[in-house]
Biopython code that builds the backbone (N, CA, C, O; Angstrom):
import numpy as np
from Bio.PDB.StructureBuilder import StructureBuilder

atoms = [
    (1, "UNK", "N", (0.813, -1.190, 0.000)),
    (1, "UNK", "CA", (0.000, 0.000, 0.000)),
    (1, "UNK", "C", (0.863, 1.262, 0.000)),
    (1, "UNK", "O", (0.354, 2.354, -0.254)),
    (2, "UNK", "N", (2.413, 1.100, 0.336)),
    (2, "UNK", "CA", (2.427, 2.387, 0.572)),
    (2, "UNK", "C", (3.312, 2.572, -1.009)),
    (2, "UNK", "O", (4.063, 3.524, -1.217)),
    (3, "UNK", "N", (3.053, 1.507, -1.988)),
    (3, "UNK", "CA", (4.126, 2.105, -3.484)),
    (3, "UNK", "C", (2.721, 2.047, -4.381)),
    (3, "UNK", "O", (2.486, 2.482, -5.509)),
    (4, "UNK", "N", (2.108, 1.525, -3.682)),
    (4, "UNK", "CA", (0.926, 1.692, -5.324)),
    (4, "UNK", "C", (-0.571, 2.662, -4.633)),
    (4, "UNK", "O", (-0.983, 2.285, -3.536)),
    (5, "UNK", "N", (-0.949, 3.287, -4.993)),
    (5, "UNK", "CA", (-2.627, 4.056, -5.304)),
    (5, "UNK", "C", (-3.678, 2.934, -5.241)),
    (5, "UNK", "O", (-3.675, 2.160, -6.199)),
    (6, "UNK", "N", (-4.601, 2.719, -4.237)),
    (6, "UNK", "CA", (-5.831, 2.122, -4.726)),
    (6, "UNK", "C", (-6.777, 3.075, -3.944)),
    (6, "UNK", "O", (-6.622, 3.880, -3.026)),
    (7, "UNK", "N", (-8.158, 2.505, -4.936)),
    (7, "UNK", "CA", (-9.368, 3.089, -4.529)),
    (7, "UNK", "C", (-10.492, 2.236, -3.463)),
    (7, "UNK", "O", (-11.375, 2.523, -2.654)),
    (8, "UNK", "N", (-9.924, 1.180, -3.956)),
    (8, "UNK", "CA", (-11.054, 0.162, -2.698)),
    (8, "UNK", "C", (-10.037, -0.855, -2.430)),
    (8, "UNK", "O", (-9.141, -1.230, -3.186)),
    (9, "UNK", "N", (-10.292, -1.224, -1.310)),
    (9, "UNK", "CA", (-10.027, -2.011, -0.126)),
    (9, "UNK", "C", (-10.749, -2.958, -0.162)),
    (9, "UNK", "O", (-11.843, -2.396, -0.108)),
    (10, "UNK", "N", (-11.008, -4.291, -0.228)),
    (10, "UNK", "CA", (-11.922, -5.088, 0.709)),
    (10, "UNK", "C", (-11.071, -6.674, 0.985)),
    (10, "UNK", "O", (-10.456, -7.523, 0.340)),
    (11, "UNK", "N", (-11.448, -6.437, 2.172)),
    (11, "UNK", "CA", (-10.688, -7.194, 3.099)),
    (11, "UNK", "C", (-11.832, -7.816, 3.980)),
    (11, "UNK", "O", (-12.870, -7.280, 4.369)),
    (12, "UNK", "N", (-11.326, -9.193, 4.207)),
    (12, "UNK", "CA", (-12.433, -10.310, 5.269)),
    (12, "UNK", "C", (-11.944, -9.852, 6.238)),
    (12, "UNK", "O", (-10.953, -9.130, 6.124)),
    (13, "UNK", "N", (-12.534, -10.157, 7.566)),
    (13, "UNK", "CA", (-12.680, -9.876, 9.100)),
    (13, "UNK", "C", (-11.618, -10.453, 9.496)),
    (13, "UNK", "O", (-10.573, -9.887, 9.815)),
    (14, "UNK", "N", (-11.915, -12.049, 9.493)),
    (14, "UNK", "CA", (-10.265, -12.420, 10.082)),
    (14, "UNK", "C", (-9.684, -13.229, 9.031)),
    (14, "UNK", "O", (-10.301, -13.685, 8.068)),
    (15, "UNK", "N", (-8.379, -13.383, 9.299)),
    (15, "UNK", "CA", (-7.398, -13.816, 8.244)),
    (15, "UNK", "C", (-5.950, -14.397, 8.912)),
    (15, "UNK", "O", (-5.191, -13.920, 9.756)),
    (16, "UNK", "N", (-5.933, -15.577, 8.181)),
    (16, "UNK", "CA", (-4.943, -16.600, 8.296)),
    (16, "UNK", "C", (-4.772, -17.315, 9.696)),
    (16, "UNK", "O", (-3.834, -17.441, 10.483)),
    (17, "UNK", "N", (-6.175, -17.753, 9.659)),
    (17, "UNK", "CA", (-6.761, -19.143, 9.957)),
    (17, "UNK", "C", (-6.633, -18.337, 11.823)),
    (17, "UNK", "O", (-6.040, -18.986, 12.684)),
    (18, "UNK", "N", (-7.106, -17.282, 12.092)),
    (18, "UNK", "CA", (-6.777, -17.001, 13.627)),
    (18, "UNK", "C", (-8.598, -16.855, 13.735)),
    (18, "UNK", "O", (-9.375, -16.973, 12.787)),
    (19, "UNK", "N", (-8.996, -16.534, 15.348)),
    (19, "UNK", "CA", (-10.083, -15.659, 15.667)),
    (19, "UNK", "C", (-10.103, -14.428, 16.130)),
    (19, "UNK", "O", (-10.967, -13.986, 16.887)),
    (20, "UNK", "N", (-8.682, -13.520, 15.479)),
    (20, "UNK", "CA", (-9.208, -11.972, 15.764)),
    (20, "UNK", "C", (-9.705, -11.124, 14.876)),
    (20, "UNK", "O", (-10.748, -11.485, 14.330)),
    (21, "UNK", "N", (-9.153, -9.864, 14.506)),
    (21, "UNK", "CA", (-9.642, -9.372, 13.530)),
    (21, "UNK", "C", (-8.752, -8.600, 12.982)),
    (21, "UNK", "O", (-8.674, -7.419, 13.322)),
    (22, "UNK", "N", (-8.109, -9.023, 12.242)),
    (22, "UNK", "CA", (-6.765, -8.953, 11.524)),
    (22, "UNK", "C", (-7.330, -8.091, 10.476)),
    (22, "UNK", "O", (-6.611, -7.098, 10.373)),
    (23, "UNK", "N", (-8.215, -8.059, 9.741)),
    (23, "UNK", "CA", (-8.861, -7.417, 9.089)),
    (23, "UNK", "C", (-9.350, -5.711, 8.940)),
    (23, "UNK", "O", (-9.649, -4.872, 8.090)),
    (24, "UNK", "N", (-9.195, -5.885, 10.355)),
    (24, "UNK", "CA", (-9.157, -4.070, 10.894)),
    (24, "UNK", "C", (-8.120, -3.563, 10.930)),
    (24, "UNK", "O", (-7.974, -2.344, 10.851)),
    (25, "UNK", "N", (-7.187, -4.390, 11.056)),
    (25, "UNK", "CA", (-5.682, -3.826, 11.299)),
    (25, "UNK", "C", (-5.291, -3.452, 9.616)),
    (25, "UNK", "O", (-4.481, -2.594, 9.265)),
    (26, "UNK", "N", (-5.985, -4.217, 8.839)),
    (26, "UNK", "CA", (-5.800, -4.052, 6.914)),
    (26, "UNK", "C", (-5.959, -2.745, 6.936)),
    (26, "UNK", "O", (-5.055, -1.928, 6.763)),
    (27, "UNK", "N", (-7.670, -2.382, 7.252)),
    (27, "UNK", "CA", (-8.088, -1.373, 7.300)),
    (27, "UNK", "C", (-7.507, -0.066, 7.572)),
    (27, "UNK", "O", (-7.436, 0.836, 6.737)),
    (28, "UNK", "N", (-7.039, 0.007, 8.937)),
    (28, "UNK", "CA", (-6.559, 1.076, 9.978)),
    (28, "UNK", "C", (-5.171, 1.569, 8.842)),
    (28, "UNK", "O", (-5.268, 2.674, 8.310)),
    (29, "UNK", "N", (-3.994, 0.736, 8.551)),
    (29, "UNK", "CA", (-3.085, 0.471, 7.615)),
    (29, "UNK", "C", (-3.386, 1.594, 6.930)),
    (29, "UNK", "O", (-2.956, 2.738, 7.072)),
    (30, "UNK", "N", (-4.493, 0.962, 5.857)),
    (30, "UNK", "CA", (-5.246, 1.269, 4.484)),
    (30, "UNK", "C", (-4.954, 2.761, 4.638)),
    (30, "UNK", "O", (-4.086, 3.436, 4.086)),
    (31, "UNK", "N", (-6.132, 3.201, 5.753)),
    (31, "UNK", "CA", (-6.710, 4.532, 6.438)),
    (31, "UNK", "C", (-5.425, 5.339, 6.692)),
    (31, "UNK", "O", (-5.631, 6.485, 6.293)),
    (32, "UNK", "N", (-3.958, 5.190, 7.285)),
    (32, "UNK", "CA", (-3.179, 5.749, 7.425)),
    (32, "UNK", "C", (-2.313, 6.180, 6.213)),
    (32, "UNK", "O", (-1.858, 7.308, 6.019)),
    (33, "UNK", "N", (-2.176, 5.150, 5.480)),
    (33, "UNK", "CA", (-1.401, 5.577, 3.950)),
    (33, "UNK", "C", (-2.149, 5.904, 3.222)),
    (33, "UNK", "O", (-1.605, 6.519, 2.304)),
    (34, "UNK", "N", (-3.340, 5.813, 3.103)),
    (34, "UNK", "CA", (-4.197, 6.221, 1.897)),
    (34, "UNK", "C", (-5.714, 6.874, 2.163)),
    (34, "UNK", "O", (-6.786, 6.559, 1.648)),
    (35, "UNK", "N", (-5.447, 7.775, 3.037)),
    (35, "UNK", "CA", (-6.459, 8.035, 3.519)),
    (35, "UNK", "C", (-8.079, 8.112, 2.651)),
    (35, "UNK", "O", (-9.204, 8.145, 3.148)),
    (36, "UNK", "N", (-7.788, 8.121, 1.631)),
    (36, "UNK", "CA", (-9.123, 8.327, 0.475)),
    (36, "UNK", "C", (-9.231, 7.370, 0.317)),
    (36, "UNK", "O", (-10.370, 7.453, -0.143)),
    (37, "UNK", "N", (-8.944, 5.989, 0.272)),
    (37, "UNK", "CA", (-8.945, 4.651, 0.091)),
    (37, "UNK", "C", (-10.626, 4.362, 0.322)),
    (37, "UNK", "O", (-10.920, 4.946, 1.365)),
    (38, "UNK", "N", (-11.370, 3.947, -0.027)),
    (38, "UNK", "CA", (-12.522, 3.137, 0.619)),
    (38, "UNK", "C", (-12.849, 1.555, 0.515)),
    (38, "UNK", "O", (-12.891, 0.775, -0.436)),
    (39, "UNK", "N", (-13.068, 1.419, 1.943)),
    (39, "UNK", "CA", (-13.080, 0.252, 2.676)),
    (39, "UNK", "C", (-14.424, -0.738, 2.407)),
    (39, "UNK", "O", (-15.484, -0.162, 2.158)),
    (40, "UNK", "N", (-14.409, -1.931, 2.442)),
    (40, "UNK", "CA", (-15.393, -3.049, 2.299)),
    (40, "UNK", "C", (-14.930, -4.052, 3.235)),
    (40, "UNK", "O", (-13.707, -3.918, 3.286)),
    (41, "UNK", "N", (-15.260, -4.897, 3.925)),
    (41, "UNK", "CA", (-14.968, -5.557, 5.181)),
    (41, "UNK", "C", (-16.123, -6.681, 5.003)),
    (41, "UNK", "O", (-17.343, -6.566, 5.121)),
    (42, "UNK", "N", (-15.241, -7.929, 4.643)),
    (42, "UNK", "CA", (-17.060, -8.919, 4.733)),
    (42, "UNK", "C", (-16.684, -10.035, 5.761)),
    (42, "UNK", "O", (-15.518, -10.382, 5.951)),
    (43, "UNK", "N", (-17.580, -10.479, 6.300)),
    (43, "UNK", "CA", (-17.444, -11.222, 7.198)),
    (43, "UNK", "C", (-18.408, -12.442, 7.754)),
    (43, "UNK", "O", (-19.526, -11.987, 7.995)),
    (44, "UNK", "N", (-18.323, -13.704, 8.000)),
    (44, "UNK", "CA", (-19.696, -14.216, 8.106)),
    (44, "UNK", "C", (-19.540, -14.449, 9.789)),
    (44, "UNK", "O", (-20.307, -15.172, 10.424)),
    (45, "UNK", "N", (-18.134, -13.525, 10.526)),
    (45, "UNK", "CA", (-18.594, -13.756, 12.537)),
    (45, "UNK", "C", (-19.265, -11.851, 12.351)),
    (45, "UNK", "O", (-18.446, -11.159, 12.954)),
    (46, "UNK", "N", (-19.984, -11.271, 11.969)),
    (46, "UNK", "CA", (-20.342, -10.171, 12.501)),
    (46, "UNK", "C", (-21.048, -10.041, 13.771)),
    (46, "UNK", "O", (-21.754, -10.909, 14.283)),
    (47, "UNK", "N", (-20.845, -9.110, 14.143)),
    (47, "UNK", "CA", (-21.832, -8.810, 15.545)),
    (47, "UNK", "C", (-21.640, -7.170, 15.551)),
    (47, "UNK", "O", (-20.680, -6.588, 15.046)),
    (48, "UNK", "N", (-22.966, -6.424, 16.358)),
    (48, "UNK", "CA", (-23.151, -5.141, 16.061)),
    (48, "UNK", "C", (-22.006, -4.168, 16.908)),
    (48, "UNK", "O", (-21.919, -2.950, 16.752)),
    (49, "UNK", "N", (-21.287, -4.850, 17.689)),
    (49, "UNK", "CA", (-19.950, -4.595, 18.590)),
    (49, "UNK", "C", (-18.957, -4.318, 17.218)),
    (49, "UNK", "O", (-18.497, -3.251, 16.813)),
    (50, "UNK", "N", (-18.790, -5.885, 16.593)),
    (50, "UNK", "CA", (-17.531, -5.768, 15.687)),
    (50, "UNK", "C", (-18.197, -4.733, 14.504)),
    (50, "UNK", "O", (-17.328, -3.887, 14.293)),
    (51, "UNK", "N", (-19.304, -4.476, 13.706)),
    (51, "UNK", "CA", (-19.461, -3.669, 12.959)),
    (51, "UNK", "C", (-18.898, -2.226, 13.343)),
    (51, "UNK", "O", (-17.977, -1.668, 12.746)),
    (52, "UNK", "N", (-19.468, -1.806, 14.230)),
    (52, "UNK", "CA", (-18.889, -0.822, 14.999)),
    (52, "UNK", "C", (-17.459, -0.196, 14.801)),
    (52, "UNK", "O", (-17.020, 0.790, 14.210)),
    (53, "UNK", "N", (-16.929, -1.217, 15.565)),
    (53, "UNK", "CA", (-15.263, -1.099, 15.281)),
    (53, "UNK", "C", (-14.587, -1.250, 14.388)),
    (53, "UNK", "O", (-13.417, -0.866, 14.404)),
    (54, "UNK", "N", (-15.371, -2.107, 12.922)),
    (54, "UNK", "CA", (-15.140, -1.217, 11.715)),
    (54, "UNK", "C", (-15.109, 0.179, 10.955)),
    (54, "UNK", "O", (-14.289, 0.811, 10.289)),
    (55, "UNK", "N", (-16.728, 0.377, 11.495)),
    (55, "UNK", "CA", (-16.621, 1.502, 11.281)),
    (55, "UNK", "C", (-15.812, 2.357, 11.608)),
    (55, "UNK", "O", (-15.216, 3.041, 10.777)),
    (56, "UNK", "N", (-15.615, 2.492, 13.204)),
    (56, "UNK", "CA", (-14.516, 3.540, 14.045)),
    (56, "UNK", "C", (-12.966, 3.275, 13.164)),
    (56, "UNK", "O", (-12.179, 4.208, 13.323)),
    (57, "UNK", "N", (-12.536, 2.308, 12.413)),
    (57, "UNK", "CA", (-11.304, 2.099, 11.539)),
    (57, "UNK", "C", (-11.752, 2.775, 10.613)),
    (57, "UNK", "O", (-10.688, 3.307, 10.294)),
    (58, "UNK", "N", (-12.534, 3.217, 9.867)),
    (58, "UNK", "CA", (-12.638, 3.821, 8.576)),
    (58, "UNK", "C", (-13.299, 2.754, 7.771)),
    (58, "UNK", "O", (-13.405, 3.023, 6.574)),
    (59, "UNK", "N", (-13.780, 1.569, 8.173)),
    (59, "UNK", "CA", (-14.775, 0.894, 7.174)),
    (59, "UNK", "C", (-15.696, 1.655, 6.585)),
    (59, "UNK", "O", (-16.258, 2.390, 7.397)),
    (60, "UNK", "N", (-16.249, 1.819, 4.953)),
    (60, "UNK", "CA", (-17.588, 2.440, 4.849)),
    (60, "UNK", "C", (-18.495, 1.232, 4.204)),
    (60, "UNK", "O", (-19.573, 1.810, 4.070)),
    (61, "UNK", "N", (-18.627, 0.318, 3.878)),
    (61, "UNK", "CA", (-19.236, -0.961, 4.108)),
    (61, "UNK", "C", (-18.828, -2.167, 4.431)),
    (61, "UNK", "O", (-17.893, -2.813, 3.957)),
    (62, "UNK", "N", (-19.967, -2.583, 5.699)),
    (62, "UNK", "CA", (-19.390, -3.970, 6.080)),
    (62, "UNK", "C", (-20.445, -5.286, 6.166)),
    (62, "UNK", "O", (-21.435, -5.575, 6.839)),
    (63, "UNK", "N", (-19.785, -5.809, 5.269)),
    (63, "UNK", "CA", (-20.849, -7.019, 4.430)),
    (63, "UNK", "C", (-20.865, -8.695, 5.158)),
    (63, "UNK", "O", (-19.888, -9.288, 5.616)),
    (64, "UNK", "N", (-22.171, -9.147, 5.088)),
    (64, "UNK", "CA", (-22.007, -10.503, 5.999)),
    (64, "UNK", "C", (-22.079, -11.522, 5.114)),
    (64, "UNK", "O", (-23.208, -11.461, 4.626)),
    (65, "UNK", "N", (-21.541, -12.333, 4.692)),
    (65, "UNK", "CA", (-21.022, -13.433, 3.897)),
    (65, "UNK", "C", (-22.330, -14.441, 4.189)),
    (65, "UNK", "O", (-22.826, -14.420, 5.315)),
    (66, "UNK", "N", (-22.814, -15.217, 3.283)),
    (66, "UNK", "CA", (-22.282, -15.385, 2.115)),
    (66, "UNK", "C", (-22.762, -13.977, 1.587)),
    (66, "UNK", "O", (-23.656, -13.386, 2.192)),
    (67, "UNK", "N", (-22.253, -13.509, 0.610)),
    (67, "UNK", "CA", (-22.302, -12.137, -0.096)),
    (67, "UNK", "C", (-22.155, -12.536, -2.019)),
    (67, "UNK", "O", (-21.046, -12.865, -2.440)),
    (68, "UNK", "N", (-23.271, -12.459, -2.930)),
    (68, "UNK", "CA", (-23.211, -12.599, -4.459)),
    (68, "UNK", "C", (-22.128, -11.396, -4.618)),
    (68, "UNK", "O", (-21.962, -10.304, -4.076)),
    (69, "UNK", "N", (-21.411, -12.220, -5.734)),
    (69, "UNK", "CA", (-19.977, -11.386, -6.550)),
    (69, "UNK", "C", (-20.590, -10.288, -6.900)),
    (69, "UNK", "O", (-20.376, -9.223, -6.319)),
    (70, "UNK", "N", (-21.479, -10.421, -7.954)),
    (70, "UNK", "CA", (-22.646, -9.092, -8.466)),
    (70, "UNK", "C", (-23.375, -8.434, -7.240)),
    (70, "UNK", "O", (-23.651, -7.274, -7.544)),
    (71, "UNK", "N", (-23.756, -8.717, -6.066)),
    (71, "UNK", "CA", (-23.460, -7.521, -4.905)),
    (71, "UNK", "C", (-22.552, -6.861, -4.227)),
    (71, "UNK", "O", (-22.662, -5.824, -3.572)),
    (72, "UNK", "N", (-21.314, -7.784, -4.506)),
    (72, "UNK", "CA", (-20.003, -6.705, -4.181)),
    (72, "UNK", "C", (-20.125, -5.991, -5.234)),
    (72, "UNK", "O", (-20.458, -4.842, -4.941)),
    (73, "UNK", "N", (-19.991, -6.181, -6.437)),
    (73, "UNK", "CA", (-19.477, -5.330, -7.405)),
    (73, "UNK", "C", (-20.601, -4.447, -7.518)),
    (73, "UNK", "O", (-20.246, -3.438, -8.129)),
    (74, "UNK", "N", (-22.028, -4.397, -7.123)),
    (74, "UNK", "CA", (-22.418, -3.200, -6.977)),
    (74, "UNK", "C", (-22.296, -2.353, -5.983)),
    (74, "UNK", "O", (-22.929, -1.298, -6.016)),
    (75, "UNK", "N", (-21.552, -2.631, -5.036)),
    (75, "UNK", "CA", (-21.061, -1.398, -3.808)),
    (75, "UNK", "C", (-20.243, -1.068, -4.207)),
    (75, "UNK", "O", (-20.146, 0.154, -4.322)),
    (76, "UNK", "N", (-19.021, -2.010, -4.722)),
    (76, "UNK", "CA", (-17.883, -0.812, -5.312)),
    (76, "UNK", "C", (-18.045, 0.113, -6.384)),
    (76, "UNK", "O", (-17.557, 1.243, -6.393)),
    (77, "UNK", "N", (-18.861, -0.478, -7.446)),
    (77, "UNK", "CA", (-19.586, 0.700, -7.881)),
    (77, "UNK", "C", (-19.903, 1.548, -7.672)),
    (77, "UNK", "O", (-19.573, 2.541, -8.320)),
    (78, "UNK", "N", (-20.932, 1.588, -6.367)),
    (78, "UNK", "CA", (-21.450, 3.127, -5.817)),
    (78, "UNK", "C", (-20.043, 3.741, -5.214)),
    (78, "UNK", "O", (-19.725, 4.854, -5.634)),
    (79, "UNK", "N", (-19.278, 3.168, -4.369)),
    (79, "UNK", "CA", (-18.476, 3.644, -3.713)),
    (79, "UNK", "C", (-17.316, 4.402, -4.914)),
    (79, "UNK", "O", (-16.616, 5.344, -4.545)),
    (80, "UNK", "N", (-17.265, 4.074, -5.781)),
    (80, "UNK", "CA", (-16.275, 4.513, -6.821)),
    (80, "UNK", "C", (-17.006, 5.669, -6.775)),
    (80, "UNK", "O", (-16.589, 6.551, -6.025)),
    (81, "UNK", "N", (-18.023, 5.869, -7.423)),
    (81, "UNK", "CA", (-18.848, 7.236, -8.106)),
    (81, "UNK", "C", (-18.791, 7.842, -6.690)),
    (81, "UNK", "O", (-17.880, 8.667, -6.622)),
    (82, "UNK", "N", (-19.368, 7.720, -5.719)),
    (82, "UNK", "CA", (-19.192, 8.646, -4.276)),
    (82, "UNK", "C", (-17.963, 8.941, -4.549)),
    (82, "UNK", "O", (-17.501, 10.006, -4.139)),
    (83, "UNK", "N", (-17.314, 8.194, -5.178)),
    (83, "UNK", "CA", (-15.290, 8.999, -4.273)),
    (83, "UNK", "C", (-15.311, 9.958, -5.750)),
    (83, "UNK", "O", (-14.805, 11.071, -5.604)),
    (84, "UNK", "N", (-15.785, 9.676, -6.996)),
    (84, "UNK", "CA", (-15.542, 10.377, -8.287)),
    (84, "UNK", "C", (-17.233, 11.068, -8.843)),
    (84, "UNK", "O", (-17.892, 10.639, -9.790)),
    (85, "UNK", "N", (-17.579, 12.145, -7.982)),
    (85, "UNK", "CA", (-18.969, 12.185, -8.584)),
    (85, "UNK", "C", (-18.945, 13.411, -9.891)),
    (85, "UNK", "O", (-18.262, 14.410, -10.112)),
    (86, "UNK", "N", (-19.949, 12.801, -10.503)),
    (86, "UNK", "CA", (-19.616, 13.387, -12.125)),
    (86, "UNK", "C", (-19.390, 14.833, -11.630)),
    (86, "UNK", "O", (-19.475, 15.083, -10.428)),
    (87, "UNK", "N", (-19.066, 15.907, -12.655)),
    (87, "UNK", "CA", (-18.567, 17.272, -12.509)),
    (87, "UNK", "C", (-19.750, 17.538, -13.764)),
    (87, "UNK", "O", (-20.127, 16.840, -14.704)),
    (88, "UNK", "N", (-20.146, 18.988, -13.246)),
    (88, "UNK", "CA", (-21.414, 19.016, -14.705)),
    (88, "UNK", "C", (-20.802, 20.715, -15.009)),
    (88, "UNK", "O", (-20.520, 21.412, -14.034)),
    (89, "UNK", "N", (-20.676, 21.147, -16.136)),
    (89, "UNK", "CA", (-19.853, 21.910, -16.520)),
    (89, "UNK", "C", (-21.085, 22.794, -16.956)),
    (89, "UNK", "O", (-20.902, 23.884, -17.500)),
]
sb = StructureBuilder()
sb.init_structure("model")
sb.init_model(0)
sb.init_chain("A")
sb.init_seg("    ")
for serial, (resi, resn, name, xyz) in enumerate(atoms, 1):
    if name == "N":
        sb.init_residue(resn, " ", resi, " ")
    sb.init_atom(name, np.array(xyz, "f"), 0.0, 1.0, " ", f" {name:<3s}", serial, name[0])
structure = sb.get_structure()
């Protein structure tokens, strides 16, 4: 993250085979080098505690698994156009 530019993030809750949330720590990362970055977070342990503390990392959607490919790809969609909204001249 800190040699290349991205626009979305999405990262699962926990990762490499533990039960914390390694996933926020992606996030928080993300949020420090790239502050415009926007975040997606999916997860199938949610609870309205851990949503939370996504959010407070800079998550701006956090998705509960199982999750259709064609419903991710329509949030990053919106989330693209929110970060790039047309300019009308």
């Amino acid at each position: 993250m800190q040699s290349q530019q991205y626009d979305i993030l999405v990262s699962d809750l926990r990762l490499a085979d533990s039960n914390g949330l390694q996933g926020l720590d992606v996030v928080d990362c993300a949020q420090r080098t790239q502050p415009s970055i926007r975040c997606i977070v999916l997860t199938a342990y949610g609870s309205l505690e851990v949503e939370s503390r996504a959010r407070r990392a800079g998550t701006d959607v956090f998705l509960h698994k199982p999750k259709p490919l064609a419903d991710l790809a329509s949030v990053i969609d919106r989330l693209l156009v929110e970060q790039n909204p047309p300019s009308f001249a």
